[in-house]
Phi, psi and omega in degrees: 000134203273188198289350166272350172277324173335295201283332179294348193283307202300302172323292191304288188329310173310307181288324181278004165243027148271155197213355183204167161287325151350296183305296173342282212281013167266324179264337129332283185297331158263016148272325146338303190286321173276347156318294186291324156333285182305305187301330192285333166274008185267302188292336181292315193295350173280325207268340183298298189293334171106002189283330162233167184215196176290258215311321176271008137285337172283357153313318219263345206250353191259315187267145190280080188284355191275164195281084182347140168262109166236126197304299178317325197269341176269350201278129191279000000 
């Protein structure tokens, strides 16, 4: 069985033992944490490697990524 059904087996299992929102936003909050996880070994292994440094993040803090907003083309 490959390792996404696996996890979707796992997920499910998990999800039938919340019982409360407590539970909800705890178990929420700790996929955050292994999410940010993952990103942060992702970036120390970038910052290791030279693919970014201090100037490209201070690139990444300077650009403006969002998606223009045009009213005419969104108007109903």
């Amino acid at each position: 069985m490959p390792y996404s059904q696996l996890a979707h087996l796992e997920l499910i299992n998990a999800l039938n033992n919340i019982r409360s929102e407590e539970d909800l936003n705890e178990f929420k909050d700790l996929l955050a944490h292994f999410f940010a996880a993952k990103a942060q070994k992702a970036i120390d292994a970038m910052w290791e490697e030279g693919t970014i440094n201090e100037e490209t993040i201070n690139q990444w803090g300077q650009e403006h990524m969002r998606t223009p907003y045009r009213y005419e083309a969104n108007r109903s």
